[in-house]
Steps between C-alpha positions, in 0.01 A plus 500: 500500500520450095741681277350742258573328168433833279650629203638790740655263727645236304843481607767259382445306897125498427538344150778242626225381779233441254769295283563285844150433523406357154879297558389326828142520445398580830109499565451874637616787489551543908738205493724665214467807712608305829781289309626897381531600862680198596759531171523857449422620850216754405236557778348799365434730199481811538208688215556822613892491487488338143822208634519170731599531895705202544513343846698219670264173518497350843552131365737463203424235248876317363409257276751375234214397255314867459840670459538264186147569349592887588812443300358354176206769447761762508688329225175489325451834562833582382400262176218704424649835522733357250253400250379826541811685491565303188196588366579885561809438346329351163284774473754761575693283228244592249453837573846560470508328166213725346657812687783410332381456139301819581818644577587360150278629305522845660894540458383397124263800479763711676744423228183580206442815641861576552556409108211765452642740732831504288315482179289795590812698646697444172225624315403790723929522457466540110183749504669707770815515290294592185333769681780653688649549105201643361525718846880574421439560148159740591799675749769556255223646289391746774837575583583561085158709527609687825865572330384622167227710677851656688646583142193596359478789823888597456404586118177722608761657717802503271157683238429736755825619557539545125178677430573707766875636389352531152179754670798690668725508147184619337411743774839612407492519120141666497675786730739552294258489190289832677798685531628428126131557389536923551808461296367228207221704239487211260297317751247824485473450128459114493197588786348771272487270207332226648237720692435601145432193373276442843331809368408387137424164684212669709406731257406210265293293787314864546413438133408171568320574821283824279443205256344288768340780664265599169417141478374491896326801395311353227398243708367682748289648274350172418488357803297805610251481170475120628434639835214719379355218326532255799325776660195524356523124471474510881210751491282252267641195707306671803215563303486174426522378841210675598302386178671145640372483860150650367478187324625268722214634765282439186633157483462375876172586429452320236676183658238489799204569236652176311616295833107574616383340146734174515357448818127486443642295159655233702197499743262411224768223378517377804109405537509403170743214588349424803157434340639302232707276827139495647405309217731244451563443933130424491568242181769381732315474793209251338807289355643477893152368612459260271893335575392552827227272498703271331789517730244442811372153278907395465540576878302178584726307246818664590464331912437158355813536280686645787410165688632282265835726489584442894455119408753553191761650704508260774590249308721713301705552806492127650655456131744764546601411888591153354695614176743761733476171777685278175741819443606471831612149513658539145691785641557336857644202277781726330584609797555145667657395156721810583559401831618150397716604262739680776535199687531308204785397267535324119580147562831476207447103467087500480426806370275512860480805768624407864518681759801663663660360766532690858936488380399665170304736683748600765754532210265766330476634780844535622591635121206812549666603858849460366426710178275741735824584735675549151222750389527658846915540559439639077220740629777617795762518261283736271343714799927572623582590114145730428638686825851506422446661135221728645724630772784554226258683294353725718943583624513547092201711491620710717879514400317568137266775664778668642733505186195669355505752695878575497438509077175723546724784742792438278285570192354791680836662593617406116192709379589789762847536330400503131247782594804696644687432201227595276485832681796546505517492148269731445666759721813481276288528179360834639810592606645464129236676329543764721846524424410489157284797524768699692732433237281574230404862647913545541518432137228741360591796754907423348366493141216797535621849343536805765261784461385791692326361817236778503376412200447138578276605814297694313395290244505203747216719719344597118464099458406416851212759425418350205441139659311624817235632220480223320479227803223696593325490185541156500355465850184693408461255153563197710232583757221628228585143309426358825179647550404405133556175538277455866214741294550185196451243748211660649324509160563158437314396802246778416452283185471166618284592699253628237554196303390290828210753541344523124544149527280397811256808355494294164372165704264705714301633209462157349413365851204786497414417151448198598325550797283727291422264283356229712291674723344670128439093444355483887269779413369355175418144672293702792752465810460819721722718574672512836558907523117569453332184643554352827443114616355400834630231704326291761663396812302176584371423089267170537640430156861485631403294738317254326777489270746404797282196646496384115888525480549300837154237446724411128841464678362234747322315234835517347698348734227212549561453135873468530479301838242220352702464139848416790273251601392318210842508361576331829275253462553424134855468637397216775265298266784472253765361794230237606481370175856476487504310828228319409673353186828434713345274707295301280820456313641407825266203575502398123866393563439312797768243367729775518425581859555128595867478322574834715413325781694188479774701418420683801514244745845357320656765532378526888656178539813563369527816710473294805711259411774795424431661803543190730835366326575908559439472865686178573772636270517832691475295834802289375717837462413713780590111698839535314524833521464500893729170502770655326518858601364460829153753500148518432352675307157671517277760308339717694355670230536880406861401399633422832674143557503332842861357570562260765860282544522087564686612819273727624395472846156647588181512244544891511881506371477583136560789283292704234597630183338707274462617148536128366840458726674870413440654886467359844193583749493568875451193743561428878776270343716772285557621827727233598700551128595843538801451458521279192260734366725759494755304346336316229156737447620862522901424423515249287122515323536114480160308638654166389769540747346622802233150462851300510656715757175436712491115402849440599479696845154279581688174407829590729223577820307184399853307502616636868137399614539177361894460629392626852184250512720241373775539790214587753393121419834356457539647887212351582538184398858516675 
């Protein structure tokens, strides 16, 4: 029975048997298995169980020498795991070194963004202080508002109250005044004399009103003469409308008698031009043969010509290919020059270009990634700040938004209260002028003169008569003025329109003058005349349609015309181009010397492009050899802007990495997979390709190291 030497079973017994055999270098592996049974005492494993059964040997071995040997690979066992526990140690060494200087430069950050912190809190400090004054200031406002609106409400009250006592005081007075008014007759007199002078006042507007009332009168007699005249105007305005649309029948009947006469006019003109076009089409036509003829003769010419033009303009373009070939290298040669230069630098001492060494290069190099992680912690710092101030702008925005608001309500409440003052004023202004009334009516019953009372009524009902009449005079004038003026504007319109109508009647009669006139003219050059004689119209007239297959035979002879003058045009066109070409190349092969110095400059120039290119290659060969020397990978376009990457240390053909967009991202591969975690780190946390290729280098030197250690001891051992 063997023991199952698979991954699954590898124990630490299994692995220190295999190190006994390659120590003693026994010949088989049933031996080593015997030699285990004797030393350990295993007679069986047990698959199924997964452990050893260890049983009692029947013979037991005691010898002095194999105890020795068992002895020493245990202390070389022991070595190793030293080595190895040492090499753990190293590593854990170094992880703790960069954990710590991550730790570093974390607390560092911490401390920045604390800074921040306090900065930002200090200034959030000084806006919230600013706006909590403006907010104490808007409150003692509202509260002055709110208190002076109190004051402003005691005062309506404390106005009330005093308009009030002073209705009661006057109720009062004006009591007392009735009773005293039997008793006073001066007042009677004082009332007497000023109805009096109300009396001779009304008398003289009834005067005035008589006045106005003869002068209505008059013009009502005028307006009604002008009425009887716009009358009969009316009556020989209808007349006339009747004469009017007698005429205008005459009239349409005269149009169609005139519309019938243009017609068989522009007939006539008609086949009058078209016999004259007959004329000159069939002039026309004998011209088109004869170019025809001719053009059929320069047909025969033209294909000859033709011939000799596909000749031209191959060798045109063979001459052309090679002139854009000889652009090509020219500009393929300022590009290599280009090239060169990069690589290149002015020699101080000889004036000459060298190239740059793979330490100058590396020192470039180093200089772009240093200033690109100062471009990138910049580009942080910005990003924090942009969202720092827009964050404190949108808190003032809002702060400002609602301050607005506060000032808009306050405002509001502000305009609220001057409108109630305002109002208020204007109660106490009618309140004084009131007063003032009362007081003056006090004054004139106190200073009137006291008469009989009887008296006074009568002559007050006399006067109230008096008005009545007269108001309703005044009524009656206002509504027969009234009427006068709608009966004015109703002759106005009356007018204009007769104005509008002796005006259209005016161009109507010159219109059948006219009319008049012509067909007179008709008559005396022997047209007939369409109310007594009557034309007859065929349906299918041979005339018309002989006329018709004329009409369409000239239209296609027409466009033949216009279609054979394209063409010779066209071929003028060609026959002037071959000469041209014709005359280019002879002046071509003239200069044949010409053609000869192109081409020696030609091939120089191809020489020289090779020799560029080949010092290029084994220049470029030289780098990407230093390149891969002194940072340890290979480099490889795979075109479409990705770059095969693969490391000195790397340990199949298919470990290697891809990066696209010239080196910016990183691509999938079976191999990422393994990097997971230092793509997290470096890729997605740090954004830092540089150091995830030396975090990657260094971990595939420290495996390639323990390999090396552990083959090293494993021969060391041996050799032991």
């Amino acid at each position: 029975m063997e023991f199952p030497n698979t991954p699954e079973d590898n124990t630490s017994v299994i692995k220190i048997v295999n190190e006994l055999n390659s120590y003693l270098n026994w010949p088989s592996q049933q031996t080593a298995r015997q030699r285990l049974d004797l030393t350990f005492g295993l007679n069986s494993f047990d698959s199924s169980s997964g452990f050893f059964k260890i049983e009692t040997p029947n013979q037991k071995a005691s010898d002095h020498s194999f105890k020795k040997r068992l002895s020493s690979s245990v202390s070389y066992d022991e070595k190793i795991e030293q080595v190895t526990t040492k090499a753990k140690l190293s590593k854990l060494e170094s992880d703790f070194v960069s954990l710590k200087s991550k730790s570093v430069e974390k607390d560092i950050e911490i401390e920045k963004q604390h800074k921040l912190n306090l900065l930002k809190s200090l200034k959030e400090k000084s806006i919230y202080e600013d706006v909590q004054r403006k907010f104490q200031t808007v409150v003692d406002q509202n509260e002055a508002a709110s208190i002076e609106l109190i004051d402003t409400k005691k005062k309506l009250q404390e106005v009330k109250q005093h308009h009030e006592n002073e209705e009661k005081k006057w109720n009062i007075e004006c009591r007392k005044l009735k009773s005293q008014l039997f008793e006073m007759e001066e007042n009677h007199h004082a009332e007497l004399s000023s109805q009096r002078e109300k009396f001779t006042r009304q008398s003289t507007e009834v005067v005035i009103l008589r006045n106005k009332l003869e002068e209505l009168t008059s013009q009502l007699s005028n307006y009604k003469s002008r009425y009887e005249e716009a009358s009969k105007i009316i009556i020989d305005y209808e007349d006339l409308k009747l004469k009017c649309l007698k005429a205008e029948q005459r009239a349409a009947v005269l149009e169609e008698d005139f519309s019938r006469l243009n017609e068989s006019s522009f007939i006539t003109k008609i086949n009058q031009a078209e016999l004259a076009k007959l004329c000159i089409l069939q002039r026309e036509n004998k011209i088109l043969k004869e170019d025809n003829q001719l053009y059929r003769e320069s047909s025969e010419k033209i294909l000859i010509l033709q011939e000799t033009n596909k000749d031209l303009t191959e060798k045109l373009l063979k001459a052309d290919e090679t002139i854009e070939r000889i652009r090509n290298f020219e500009f393929e040669n300022e590009r290599l020059k280009e090239l060169l230069s990069q690589f290149e630098v002015a020699d101080t001492v000889s004036g000459e270009s060298k190239i740059r060494t793979p330490f100058e290069m590396k020192r470039i190099i180093s200089e772009l990634q240093q200033a690109k992680l100062l471009m990138v912690k910049e580009h942080t710092e910005l990003k924090s700040n942009i969202l720092l101030t827009q964050s404190s702008l949108k808190q003032c925005n809002e702060e400002y938004a609602c301050l607005q608001d506060l000032n808009k309500e306050l405002k509001n409440a502000n305009e609220q209260l001057e409108e109630a003052n305002k109002k208020l004023e204007r109660k106490l202004a009618l309140v004084s002028t009131e007063r003032e009334g009362l007081r003056r009516i006090l004054s004139s019953y106190e200073n009137s003169p006291s008469k009989s009372q009887e008296d006074q009524a009568v002559k007050m009902e006399e006067a109230h008569s008096q008005i009545t009449e007269l108001s309703n005079v005044v009524a009656k004038l206002e509504k027969e003025i009234s009427k006068y003026k709608e009966d004015k504007k109703d002759v106005e319109i009356y007018k204009q329109e007769l104005e509008r109508l002796q005006t259209a009647f005016d161009i109507l009669k010159n219109e059948k003058n006219f009319l008049e006139l012509r067909i007179q003219k008709k008559e005396i050059q022997g047209d007939y005349d369409p109310s007594k004689i009557k034309v007859i119209c065929l349906s299918n007239n041979p005339l018309s349609a002989a006329r018709e297959r004329y009409h369409q035979e000239l239209q296609m002879i027409v466009s033949e015309n216009h279609s054979l003058r394209k063409k010779v045009i066209q071929l003028k066109q060609r026959k002037q181009e071959e000469q041209d070409d014709s005359m280019n190349v002879s002046g071509l092969i003239k200069s044949s010397k010409h053609m000869q110095e192109t081409k020696f400059q030609l091939e120089s120039e191809k020489m020289k492009n090779q020799r560029l290119m080949e010092q290029f290659k084994a220049k470029t060969k030289e780098f990407r050899e230093a390149v891969y020397n002194i940072f340890g990978y290979h480099l490889k376009d795979n075109g479409n802007g990705t770059f095969k990457v693969t490391s000195v240390y790397a340990e199949n053909i298919d470990d290697f990495f891809i990066f696209c967009d010239n080196g910016k991202s990183m691509g999938v591969t079976q191999y990422t997979e393994q990097w997971q975690q230092a793509i997290k780190d470096y890729l997605e946390n740090g954004d830092s390709i540089p150091a995830f290729v030396a975090s990657v280098t260094l971990e595939l030197f420290n495996r390639q190291m323990q390999t090396r250690n552990l083959s090293v001891t494993n021969s060391s051992r041996f050799n032991a």
